[in-house]
C-alpha positions, 0 to 999 in steps of 0.5 A: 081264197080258201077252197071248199074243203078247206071252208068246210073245215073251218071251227064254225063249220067244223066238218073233215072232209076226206077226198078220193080220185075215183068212185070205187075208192071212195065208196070202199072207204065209205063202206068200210067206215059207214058209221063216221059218215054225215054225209056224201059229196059226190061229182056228177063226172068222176073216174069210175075207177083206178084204172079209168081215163075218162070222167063221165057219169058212169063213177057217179052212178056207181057211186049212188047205187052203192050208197043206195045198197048200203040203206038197209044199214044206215041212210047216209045224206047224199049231195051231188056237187057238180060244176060240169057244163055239160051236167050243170046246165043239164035240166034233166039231171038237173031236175032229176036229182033236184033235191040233192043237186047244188052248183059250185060257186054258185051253191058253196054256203047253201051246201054247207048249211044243209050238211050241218042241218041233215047232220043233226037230224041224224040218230049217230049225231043226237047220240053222240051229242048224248052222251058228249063225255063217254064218246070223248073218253073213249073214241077208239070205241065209237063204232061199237058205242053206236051200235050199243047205244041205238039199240038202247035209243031204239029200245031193241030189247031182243037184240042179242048181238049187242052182248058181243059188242058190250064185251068188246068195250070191257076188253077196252076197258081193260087195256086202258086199266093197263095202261094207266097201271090199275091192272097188274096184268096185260089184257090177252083177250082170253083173260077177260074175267081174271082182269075183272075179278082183279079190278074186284079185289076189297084192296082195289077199292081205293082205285076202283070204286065199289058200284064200278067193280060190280058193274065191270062184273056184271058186264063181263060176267054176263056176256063173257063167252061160256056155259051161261053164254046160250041161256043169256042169248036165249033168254034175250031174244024171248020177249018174255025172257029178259026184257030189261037186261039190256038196258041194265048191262048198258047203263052198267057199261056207262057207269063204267066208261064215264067213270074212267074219265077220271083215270089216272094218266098214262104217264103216271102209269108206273107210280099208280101200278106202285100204288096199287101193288103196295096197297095189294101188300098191305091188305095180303099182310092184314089178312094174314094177321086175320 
């Protein structure tokens, strides 16, 4: 007989289920990660902590004070799955906690149901659902994805800390250029624009077309840290300054990362960087001519 995990985990049901032995650990993962989430399975008698020789109510209260704290950066479904007699039969805890309360055994599938239909109401699940091929493509990107495309589904236009988080995408878009031997030069960190007025040379065309040369330029140019860096910001969050920067810079980033699903594989990496660097000569021999 398969456990409730391993049902869960099952392709119709589809979820990953991550278990802990005690309240604190589970609730620094969940804080740690607080964006994965699509929802939180919690044990009326649990260990507080490491350390706890009892299971009691004290790990549970812990547990949905910090799941509570945390609202004001994301609401996160909660369910109390219990089989505890001494809880389960409990018609005060029972009652109290009646719109999240489920009984093993007895409420295995209901819960199942109610996580997948919670999860799609939630904004991180209709966005990635959005935008299925740019997530995919990209997933070491995820938390930063979310970040930027909420504030466009919110249409939060004077959010200027969005600037930061489309600037690490270019990086990643940097690294994965390396890796697939478009770019000659390994990304540092600190050579975010060199790597981009590479990918911007006339010969790179051939590998990097032209609306995804200036999109990179733009989304680098803009939000590279420097001397405009303060105008921008500035000029961001002004209600007046700037009101359709945003949404530009992140329809320049999708442009971008949707188009690198079609990137070359790592394990052609040498050829393509060959390629690249003979199509670099050939275009210095003609210039040259000129």
């Amino acid at each position: 007989m398969l456990s409730f995990k391993e049902v869960c985990e099952l392709p119709e049901n589809g979820f990953e289920v991550v278990a802990c032995t005690n309240a604190e650990d589970g609730m620094e993962l969940f804080e740690n990660f607080l964006e994965d989430w699509a929802g939180v399975i919690l044990d009326a008698k649990v260990y507080r902590d490491r350390d706890s020789q009892v299971d009691d109510l004290s790990g549970f209260a812990y547990s949905l004070s910090k799941i509570q704290q945390l609202y004001h950066k994301r609401r996160v479904p909660y369910y109390i799955f219990t089989g505890q007699p001494d809880t389960a039969s409990a018609s005060v805890f029972a009652e109290e906690h009646k719109d999240h309360y489920y009984e093993k055994a007895k409420d295995d599938d209901k819960l199942i149901e109610d996580i997948k239909a919670n999860a799609k109401t939630l904004i991180e699940t209709q966005i990635i659902h959005k935008y299925p091929i740019v997530f995919d493509t990209w997933p070491e990107s995820r938390h930063d994805l979310l970040r930027i495309l909420k504030v466009l589904e919110d249409e939060d236009w004077q959010n200027n800390s969005v600037l930061n988080d489309i600037r690490k995408i270019m990086s990643d878009v940097m690294n994965r250029m390396y890796e697939r031997g478009i770019l000659s030069k390994e990304h540092d960190n600190a050579n975010l624009a060199a790597c981009s007025i590479e990918l911007g040379q006339r010969n790179m065309v051939e590998f990097v077309p032209v609306y995804v040369q200036r999109a990179i330029h733009t989304c680098v140019d803009v939000t590279n840290p420097g001397s405009h860096r303060s105008d921008t910001d500035m000029a961001v969050q002004k209600p007046d300054g700037a009101p359709y920067l945003l949404r530009s810079l992140i329809y320049n980033m999708l442009d971008v990362l949707y188009w690198c699903k079609d990137l070359p594989p790592a394990s052609q990496k040498e050829i393509t960087a060959r390629r690249v660097e003979l199509s670099q000569r050939k275009y210095n021999k003609q210039n040259s001519k000129n």
